[in-house]
VOGU-3710 file (C-alpha; in Angstrom, 3 decimals, decimal comma):
1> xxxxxxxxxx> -5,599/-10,650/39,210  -4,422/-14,336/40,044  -6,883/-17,107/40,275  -6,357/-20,415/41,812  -7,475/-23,568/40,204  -7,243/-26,772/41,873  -6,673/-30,047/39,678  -7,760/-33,604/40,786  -5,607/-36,389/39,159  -7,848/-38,537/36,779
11> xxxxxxxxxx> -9,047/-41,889/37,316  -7,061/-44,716/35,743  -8,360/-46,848/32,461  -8,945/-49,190/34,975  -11,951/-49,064/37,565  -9,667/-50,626/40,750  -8,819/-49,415/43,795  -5,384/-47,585/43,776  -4,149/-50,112/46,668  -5,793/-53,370/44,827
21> xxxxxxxxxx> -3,387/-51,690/41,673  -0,023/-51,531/43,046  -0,313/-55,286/44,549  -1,226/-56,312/41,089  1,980/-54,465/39,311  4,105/-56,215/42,140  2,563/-59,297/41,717  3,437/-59,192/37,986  6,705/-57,773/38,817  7,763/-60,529/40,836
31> xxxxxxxxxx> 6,300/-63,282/38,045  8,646/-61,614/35,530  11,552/-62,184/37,396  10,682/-65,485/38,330  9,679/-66,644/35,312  13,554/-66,092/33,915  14,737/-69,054/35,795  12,736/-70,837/34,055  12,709/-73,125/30,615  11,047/-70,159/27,854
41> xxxxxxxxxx> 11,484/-73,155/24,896  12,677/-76,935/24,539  15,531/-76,293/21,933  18,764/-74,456/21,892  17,933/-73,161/17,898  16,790/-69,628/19,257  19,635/-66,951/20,529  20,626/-67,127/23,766  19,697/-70,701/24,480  16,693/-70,215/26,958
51> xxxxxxxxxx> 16,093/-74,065/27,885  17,855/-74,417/30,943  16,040/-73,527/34,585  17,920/-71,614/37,004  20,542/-70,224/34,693  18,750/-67,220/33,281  20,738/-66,088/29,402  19,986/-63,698/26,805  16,577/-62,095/26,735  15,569/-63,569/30,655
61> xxxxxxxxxx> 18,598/-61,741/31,617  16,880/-58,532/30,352  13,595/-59,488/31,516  15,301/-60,080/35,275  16,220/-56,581/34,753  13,176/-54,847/33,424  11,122/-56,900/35,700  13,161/-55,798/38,972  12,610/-52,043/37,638  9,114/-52,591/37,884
71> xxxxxxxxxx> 8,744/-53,746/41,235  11,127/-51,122/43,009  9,059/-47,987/41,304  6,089/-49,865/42,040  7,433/-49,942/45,791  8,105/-46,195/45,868  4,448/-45,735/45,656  4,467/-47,270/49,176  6,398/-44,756/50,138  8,918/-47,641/51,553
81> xxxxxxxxxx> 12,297/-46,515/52,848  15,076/-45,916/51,524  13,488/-45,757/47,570  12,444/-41,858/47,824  15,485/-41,142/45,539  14,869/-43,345/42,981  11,180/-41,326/42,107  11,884/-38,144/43,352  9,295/-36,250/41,917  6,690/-38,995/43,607
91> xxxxxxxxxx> 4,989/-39,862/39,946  3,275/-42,748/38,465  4,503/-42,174/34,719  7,987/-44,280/35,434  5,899/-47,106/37,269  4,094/-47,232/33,709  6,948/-47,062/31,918  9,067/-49,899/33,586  5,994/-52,113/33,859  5,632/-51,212/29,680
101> xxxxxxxxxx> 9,553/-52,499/29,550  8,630/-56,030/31,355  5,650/-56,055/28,792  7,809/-55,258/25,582  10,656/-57,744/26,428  8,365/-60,715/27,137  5,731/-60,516/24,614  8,803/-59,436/21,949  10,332/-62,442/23,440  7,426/-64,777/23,216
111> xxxxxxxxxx> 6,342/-63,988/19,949  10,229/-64,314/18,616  10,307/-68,009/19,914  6,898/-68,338/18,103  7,503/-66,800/14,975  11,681/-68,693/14,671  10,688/-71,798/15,832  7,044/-71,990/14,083  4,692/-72,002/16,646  3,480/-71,344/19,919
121> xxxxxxxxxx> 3,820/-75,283/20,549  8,070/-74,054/20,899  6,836/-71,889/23,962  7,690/-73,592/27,520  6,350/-72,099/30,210  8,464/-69,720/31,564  7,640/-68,037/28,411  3,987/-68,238/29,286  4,602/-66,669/32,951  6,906/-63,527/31,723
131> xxxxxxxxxx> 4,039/-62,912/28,818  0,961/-62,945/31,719  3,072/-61,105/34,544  4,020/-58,236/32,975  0,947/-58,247/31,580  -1,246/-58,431/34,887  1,631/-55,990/36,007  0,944/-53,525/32,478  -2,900/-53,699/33,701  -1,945/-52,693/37,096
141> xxxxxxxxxx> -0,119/-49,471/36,165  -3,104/-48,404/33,929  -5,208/-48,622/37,057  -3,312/-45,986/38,490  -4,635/-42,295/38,880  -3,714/-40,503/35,871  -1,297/-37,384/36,779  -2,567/-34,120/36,373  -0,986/-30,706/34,903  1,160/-30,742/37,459
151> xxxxxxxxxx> 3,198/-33,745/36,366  3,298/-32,211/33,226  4,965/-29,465/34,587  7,607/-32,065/35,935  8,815/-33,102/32,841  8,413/-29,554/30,729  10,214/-27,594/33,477  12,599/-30,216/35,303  13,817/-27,474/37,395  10,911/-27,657/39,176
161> xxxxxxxxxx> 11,482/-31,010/40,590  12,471/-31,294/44,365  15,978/-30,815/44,768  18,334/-33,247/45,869  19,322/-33,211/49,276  22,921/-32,088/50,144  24,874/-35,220/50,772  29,067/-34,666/51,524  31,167/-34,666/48,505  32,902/-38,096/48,653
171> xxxxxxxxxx> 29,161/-39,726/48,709  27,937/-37,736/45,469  31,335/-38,647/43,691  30,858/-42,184/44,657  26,676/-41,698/43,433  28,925/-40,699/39,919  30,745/-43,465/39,752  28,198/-45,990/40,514  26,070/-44,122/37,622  29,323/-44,642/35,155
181> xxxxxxxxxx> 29,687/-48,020/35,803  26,266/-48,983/35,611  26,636/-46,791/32,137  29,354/-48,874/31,017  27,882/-52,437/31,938  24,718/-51,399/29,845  27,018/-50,440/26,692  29,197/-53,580/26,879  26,094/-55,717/27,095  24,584/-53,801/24,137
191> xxxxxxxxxx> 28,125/-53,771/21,684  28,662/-57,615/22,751  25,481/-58,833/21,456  25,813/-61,266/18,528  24,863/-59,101/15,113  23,375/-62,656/14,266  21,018/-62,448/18,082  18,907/-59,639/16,464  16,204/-61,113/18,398  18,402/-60,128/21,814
201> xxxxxxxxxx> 19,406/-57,105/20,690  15,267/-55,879/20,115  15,273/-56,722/23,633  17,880/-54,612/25,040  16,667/-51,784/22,957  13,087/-52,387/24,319  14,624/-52,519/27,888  17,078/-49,600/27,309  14,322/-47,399/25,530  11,538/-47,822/28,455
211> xxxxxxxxxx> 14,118/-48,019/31,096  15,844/-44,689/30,113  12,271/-43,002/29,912  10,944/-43,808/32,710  14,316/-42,772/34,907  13,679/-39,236/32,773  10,132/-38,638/33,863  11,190/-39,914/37,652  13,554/-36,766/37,338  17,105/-38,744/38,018
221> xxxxxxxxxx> 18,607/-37,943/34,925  18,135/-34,331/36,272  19,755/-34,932/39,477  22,422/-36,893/37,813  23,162/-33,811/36,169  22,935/-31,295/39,103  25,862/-34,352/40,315  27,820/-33,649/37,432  27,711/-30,209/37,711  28,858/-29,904/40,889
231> xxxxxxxxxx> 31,235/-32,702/40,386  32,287/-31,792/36,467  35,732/-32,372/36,177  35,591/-35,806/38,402  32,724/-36,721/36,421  34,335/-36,118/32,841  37,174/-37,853/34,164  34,699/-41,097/35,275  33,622/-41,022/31,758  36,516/-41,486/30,316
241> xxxxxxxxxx> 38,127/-43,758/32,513  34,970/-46,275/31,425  35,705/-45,482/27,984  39,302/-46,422/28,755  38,463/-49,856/30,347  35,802/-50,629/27,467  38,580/-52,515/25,410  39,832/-54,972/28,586  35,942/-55,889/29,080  34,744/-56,468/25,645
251> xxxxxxxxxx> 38,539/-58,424/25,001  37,325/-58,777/21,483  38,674/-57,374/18,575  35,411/-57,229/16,065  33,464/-55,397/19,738  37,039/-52,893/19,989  36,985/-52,353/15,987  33,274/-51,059/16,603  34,382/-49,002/19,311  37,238/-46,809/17,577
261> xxxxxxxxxx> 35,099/-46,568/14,777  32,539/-44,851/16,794  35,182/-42,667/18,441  36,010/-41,872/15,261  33,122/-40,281/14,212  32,245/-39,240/17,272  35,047/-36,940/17,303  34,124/-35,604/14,061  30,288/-35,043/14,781  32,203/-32,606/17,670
271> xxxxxxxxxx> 33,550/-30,768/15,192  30,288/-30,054/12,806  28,690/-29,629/16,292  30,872/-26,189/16,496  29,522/-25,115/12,838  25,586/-26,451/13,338  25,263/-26,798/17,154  27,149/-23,351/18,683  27,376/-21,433/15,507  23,873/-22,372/13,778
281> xxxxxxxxxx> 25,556/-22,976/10,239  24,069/-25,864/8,208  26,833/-28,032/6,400  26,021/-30,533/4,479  29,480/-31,274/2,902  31,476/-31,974/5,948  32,681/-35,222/5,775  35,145/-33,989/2,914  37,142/-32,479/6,035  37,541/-35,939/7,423
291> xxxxxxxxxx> 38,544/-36,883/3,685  41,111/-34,266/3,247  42,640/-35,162/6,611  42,569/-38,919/5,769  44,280/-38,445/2,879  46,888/-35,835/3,971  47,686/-38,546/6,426  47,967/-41,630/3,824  50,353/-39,291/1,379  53,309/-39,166/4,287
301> xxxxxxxxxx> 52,007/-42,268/6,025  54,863/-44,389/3,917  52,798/-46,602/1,879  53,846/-47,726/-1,228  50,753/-46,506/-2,514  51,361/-42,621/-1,735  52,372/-40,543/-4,471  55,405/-39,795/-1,874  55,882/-43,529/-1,017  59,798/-42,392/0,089
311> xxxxxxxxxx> 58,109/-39,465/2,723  56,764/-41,549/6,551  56,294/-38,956/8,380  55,810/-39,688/12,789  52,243/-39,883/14,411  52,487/-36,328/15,392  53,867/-34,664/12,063  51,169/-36,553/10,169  48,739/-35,563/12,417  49,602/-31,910/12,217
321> xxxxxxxxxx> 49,591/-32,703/8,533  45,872/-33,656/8,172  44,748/-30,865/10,694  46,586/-28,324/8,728  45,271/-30,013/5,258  41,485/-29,826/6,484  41,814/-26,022/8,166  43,339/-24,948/4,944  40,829/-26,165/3,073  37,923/-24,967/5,786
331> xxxxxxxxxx> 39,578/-21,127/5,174  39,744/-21,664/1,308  35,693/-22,715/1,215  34,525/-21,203/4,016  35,604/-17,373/3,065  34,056/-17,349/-0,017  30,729/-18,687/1,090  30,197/-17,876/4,479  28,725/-14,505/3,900  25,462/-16,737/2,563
341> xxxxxxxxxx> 22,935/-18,056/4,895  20,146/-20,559/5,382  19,535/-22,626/3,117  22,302/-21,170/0,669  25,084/-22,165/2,578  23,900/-25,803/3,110  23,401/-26,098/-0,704  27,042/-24,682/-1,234  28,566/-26,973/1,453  27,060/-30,055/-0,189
351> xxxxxxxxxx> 28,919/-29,266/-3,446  31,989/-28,935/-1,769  31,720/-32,411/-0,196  30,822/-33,615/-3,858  33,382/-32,099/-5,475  35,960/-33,807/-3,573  34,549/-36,781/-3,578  35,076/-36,265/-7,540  38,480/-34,788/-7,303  40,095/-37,081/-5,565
361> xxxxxxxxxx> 38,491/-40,024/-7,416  39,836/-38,601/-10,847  43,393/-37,772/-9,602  44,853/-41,058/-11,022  47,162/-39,907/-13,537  44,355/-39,747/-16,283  41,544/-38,613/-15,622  43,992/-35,883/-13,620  47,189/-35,711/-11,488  48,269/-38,704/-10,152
371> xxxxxxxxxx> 47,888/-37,635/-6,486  45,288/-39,876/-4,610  45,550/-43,287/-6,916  41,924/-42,368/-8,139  39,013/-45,132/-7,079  41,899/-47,363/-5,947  42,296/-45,066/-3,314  45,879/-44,880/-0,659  46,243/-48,673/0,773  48,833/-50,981/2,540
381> xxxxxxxxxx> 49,580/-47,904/4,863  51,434/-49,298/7,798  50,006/-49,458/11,373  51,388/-46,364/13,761  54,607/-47,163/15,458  54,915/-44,442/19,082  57,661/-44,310/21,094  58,773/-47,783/20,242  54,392/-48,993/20,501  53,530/-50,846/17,369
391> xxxxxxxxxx> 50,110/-50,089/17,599  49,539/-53,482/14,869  51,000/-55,511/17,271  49,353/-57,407/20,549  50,521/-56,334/23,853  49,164/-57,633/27,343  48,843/-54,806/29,906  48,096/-55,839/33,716  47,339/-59,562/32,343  44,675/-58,317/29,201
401> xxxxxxxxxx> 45,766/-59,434/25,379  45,003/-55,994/23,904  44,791/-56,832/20,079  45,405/-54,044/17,179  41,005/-52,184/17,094  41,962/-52,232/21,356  45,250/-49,716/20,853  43,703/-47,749/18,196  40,895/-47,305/20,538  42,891/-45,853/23,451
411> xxxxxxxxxx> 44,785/-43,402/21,334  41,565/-42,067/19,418  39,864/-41,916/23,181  43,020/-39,509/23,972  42,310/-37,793/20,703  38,657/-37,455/21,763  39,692/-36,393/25,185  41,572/-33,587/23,633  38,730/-32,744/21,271  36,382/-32,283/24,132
421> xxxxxxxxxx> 38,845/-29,821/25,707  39,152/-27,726/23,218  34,949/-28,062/22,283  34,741/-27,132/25,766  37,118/-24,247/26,287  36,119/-22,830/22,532  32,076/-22,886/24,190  32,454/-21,390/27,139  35,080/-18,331/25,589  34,495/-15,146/24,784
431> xxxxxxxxxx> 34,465/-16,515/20,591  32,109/-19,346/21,967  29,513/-16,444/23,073  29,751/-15,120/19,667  29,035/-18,342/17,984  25,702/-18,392/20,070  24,899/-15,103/19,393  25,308/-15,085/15,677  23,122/-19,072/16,248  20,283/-16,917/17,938
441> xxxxxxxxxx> 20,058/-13,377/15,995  23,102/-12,748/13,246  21,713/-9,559/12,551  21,362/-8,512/16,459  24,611/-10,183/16,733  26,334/-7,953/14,445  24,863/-4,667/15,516  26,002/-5,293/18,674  29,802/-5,387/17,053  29,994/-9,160/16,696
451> xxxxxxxxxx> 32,385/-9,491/13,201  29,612/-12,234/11,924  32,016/-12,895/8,693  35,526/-13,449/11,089  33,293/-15,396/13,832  31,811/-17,529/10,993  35,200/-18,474/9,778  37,008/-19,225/13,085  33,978/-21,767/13,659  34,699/-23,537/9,892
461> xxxxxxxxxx> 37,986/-23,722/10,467  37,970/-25,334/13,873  35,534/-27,664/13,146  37,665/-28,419/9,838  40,681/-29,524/11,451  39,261/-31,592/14,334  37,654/-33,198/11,240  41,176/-33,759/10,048  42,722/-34,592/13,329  40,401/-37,678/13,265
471> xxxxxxxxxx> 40,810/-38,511/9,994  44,469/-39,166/10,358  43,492/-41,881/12,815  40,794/-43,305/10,532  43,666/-43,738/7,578  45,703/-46,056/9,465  42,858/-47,977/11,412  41,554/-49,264/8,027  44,662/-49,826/6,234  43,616/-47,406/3,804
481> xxxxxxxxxx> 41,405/-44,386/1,978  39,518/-44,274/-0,969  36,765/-42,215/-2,363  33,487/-43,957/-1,599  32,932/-43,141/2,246  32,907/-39,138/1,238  29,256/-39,031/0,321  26,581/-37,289/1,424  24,463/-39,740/2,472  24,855/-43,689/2,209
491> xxxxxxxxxx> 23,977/-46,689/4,011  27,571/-47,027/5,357  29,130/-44,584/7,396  30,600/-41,983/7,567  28,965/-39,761/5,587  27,707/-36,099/5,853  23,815/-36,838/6,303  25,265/-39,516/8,852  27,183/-36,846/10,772  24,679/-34,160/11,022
501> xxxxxxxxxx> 22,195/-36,853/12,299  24,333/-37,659/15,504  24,378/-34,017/16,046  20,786/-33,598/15,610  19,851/-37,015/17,147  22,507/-36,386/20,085  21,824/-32,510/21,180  23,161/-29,804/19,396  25,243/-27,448/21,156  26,095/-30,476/24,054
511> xxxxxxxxxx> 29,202/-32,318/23,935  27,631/-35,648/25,329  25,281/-35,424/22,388  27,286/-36,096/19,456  29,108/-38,878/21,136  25,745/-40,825/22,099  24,223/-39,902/18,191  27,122/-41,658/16,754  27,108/-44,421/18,869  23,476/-44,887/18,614
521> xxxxxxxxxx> 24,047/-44,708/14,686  26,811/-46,545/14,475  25,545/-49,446/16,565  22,325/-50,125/15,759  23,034/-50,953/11,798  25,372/-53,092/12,882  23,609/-55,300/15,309  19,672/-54,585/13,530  21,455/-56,355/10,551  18,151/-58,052/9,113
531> xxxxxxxxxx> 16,554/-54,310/7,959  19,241/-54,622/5,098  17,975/-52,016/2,674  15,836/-51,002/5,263  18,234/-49,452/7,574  17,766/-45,668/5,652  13,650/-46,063/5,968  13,813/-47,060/9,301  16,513/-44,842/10,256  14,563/-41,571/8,682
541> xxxxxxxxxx> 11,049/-42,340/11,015  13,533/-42,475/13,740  14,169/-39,534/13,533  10,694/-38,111/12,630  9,804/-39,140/16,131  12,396/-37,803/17,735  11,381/-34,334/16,148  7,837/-35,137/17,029  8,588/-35,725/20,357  12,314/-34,166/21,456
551> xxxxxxxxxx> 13,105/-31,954/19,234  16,060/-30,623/21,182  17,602/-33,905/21,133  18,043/-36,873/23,599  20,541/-34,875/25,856  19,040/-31,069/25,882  21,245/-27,937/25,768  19,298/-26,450/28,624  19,342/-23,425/26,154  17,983/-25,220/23,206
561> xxxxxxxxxx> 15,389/-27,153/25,821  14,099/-24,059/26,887  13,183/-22,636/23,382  11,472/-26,139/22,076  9,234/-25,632/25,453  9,072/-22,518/26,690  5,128/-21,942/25,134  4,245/-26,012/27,485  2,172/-24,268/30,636  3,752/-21,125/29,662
571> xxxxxxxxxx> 0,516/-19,160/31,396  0,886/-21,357/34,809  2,766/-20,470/37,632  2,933/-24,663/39,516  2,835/-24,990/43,474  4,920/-28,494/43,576  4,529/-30,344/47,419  7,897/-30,559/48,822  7,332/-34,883/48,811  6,027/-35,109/45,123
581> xxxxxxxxxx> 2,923/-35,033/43,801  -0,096/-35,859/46,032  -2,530/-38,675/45,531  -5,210/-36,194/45,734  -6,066/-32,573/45,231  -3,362/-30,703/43,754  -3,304/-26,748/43,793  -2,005/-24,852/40,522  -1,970/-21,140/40,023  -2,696/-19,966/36,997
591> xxx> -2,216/-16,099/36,083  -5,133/-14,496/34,764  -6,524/-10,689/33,882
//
């Protein structure tokens, strides 16, 4: 028999009125803003350069923006026109969370200024407005009604948030394309902070962090992806097309190194994402398969390092050279050992990623064959000459100087392009149902006549040479190979704890995942430069929280999602209001004997 329970959102920390609450969070939201056109300190010593009035820079720029958030969430509590989309599911979590990103970027800002420039006497006071608005705006928020289970239901089960209405197709293309441009404005702020403006870059994360989480718990990253999936191809395509104009915005070589990099490793965090993320198999030795196809690539690249220095093979016979290399060498481990699980199989993988990293340091000529020049590694190999395109060279395309990190990038974002097709195609095949099913239940899998064994291998080889295929790119992007990036783990990528980490960190199973893990990875040593030897400490409680607190990942395989949650209000059946939650009595259903 069902019982009906009704639920009463609780009172806020703070004993005000709910009306006398959202005109403080405005209030504060409109202070932050204003307070960026104004002097934060007299001298031009701290990043940025925040004396001037009227000409916001650096961290007031992301204090405009975190600010701004604020006040148009707080102004969907008025239920004002026009802003129903933006908090569809008619919460007060994202109000809290935008008003906490105003908070963390001024008093982070504040306290920077204080702590460079010794003292609080360096403060001016724009500095002194942003630090009490968002506060006073902070306060507001936690006057707020508290939301009830229902809310919680929101975020657990995000299929229970009111659908989108049905808007013609060239206006939910065009909501797409704003959402990728917006996407790629964020990034190329993020990637063109100065490594030596840590202080800028805590901002941005502080902004991006907050920002991103309270769009999640309005429910728009779940529309956004009802959008895409209605709209998949055009979106992919939108996506890409950003990538591809990255290089003419950032017009700097150090920003478009970065980027290929990334794409780089991206593209091989797709290809363990086969093995751990469809096909549940824990390597730990992968980044030998980038290795091999490096080094396949730098034997018949022409250098007059290669043990064939005579042999320069074209772009496309080297790079079926390094794919073949790596899926050779994925068959030749993976049939031996792939009929271990668990545990077993990781600790196997991670001697094969050793043992190359040995081999091919001891192939010198005396410690072994003189194949791979030993710790010296393959270098001087020559930049990639297409169709007549020196990709060393600078070329200007529609008025842009595109230097030598810019063309690399636009031929590994092809190469990724092509990697995604294939990730795709291979997930969503007959073999890619197989993967899952061996991921969820081997032993169901194969008494339902999955070949567990053949399925296994197929997955190790794929991901293998996609490995490879990047790999070939990697060899001529940094001149040359050597032994010491092969490792397991390391403070430099790539490595194979690195890899596995953008999988994890990313989403398994998702192909969106990987990509954002390895950018996320890749970036933030790079511009959080002061942790030093911290970077490994700080990167493992990242990821600790992330267990803690999204185990599926920061984009969810709705799959994986469901398994991490399906116990959260498992034993309640929610009535959600078609307009959001109410600011009142809320009725919830909850099955009972």
């Amino acid at each position: 028999m069902a019982t009906t329970e009704t639920t009463t959102p609780e009172r806020g920390l703070i004993a005000l009125p709910e009306s006398a609450a959202r005109v403080l969070i405005a209030i504060g939201a409109i202070a932050t803003i204003a307070s960026a056109f104004m002097s934060w300190t007299y001298t031009s010593d701290f990043p940025g350069d925040l004396t001037y009035y009227g000409s916001p820079a650096g961290l007031q720029v992301l204090d405009i923006v975190a600010g701004a958030l604020t006040l148009l969430f707080a102004l969907t509590l008025w239920n004002v026109r026009g802003l129903g989309w933006l908090n569809p599911a008619g919460a007060t979590q994202p109000v809290v969370l935008a008003a906490a990103s105003a908070f963390a970027v001024s008093w982070f800002s504040a306290i920077a200024i204080a702590v460079d420039l010794k003292g609080l006497v360096a403060l001016d006071p724009g500095a002194y407005l942003a630090a009490v608005g968002s506060l006073v705006a902070l306060l507001g928020t936690l006057a707020l009604p508290k939301p009830g289970d229902t809310f919680k239901a929101y975020i657990t089960k995000p299929d229970l948030i009111p659908p989108a209405a049905k808007l013609a197709g060239w206006i939910e293309r065009l909501i797409v394309t704003a959402a990728t441009a917006v996407a790629l404005i964020v990034f190329n702020y993020g990637i063109g902070v100065d490594p030596d403006a840590s202080e800028t870059f805590l901002g941005y994360l502080f902004l991006v962090v907050f920002g991103a989480w309270a769009l999640l718990t309005a429910g728009l990253f779940d529309r956004f992806a009802q959008l895409n999936a209605r709209h998949k191809g055009f979106a992919t395509s939108m996506a890409f097309l950003a990538a591809a104009i990255f290089p003419f915005l950032a017009n700097n070589e150090h920003n478009s190194n970065l980027g290929v990099n990334i794409l780089v490793v991206a593209t091989v965090a797709l290809g363990l994402n086969i093995v751990v993320g469809l096909t549940g198999l824990l390597d730990l030795g992968y980044v030998a398969f980038l290795g091999v196809g490096a080094y396949a690539a730098a034997l018949v690249s022409g250098s007059e390092f290669s043990r064939f220095s005579g042999v320069q093979f074209p772009f496309w016979a080297a790079m079926l050279t390094g794919m073949a290399a790596s899926l050779v060498f994925g068959v030749l481990i993976g049939a031996p050992t792939l009929r271990l699980r668990g545990d077993y199989l990781a600790i196997v993988t991670l001697g094969f990623g050793e043992i190359f990293r040995i081999a091919v340091n001891n192939m010198d000529g005396t410690s072994g064959p003189n194949l791979t020049n030993g710790p010296n590694g393959i270098s001087m190999i020559p930049d990639l000459d297409i169709f007549g395109f020196n990709f060393g060279a600078e070329h200007n395309i529609l008025g842009f100087a595109l230097g030598r990190f810019a063309n690399y990038f636009l031929l590994m974002l092809l190469i990724t392009a092509v990697v995604v097709v294939v990730f795709n195609r291979a997930a969503d095949s007959r073999i890619g149902r197989s993967w899952i099913a061996i991921r969820e239940d081997e032993t169901a899998a194969t008494a339902m006549g999955i070949n567990g064994f053949r399925v296994k291998l197929i997955a190790f080889a794929l991901g293998a040479s996609l490995a490879g295929l990047a790999g070939t790119v990697s060899a001529h992007v940094g001149y040359s190979v050597n032994p010491a990036p092969y490792q397991f783990a390391g403070s430099v990528p790539p490595n194979s704890a690195f890899l596995l980490a953008a999988v994890v960190l990313g989403g398994m199973g998702t192909v969106n995942g990987p990509i954002l893990g390895a950018t996320l990875l890749y970036l933030l040593p790079e511009k959080l430069s002061f942790l030093k030897e911290y970077e490994l400490l700080a990167f493992g409680i990242a990821l600790v929280i992330l267990m803690r607190f999204r185990p599926e990942g920061i984009i969810a395989n709705r799959r994986r999602q469901l398994e991490f949650h399906e116990s959260d209000d498992s034993d309640k059946a929610v009535h959600i209001p078609e307009q959001g939650l109410p600011d009142s009595t809320v009725g919830v259903t909850k099955a009972g004997a």
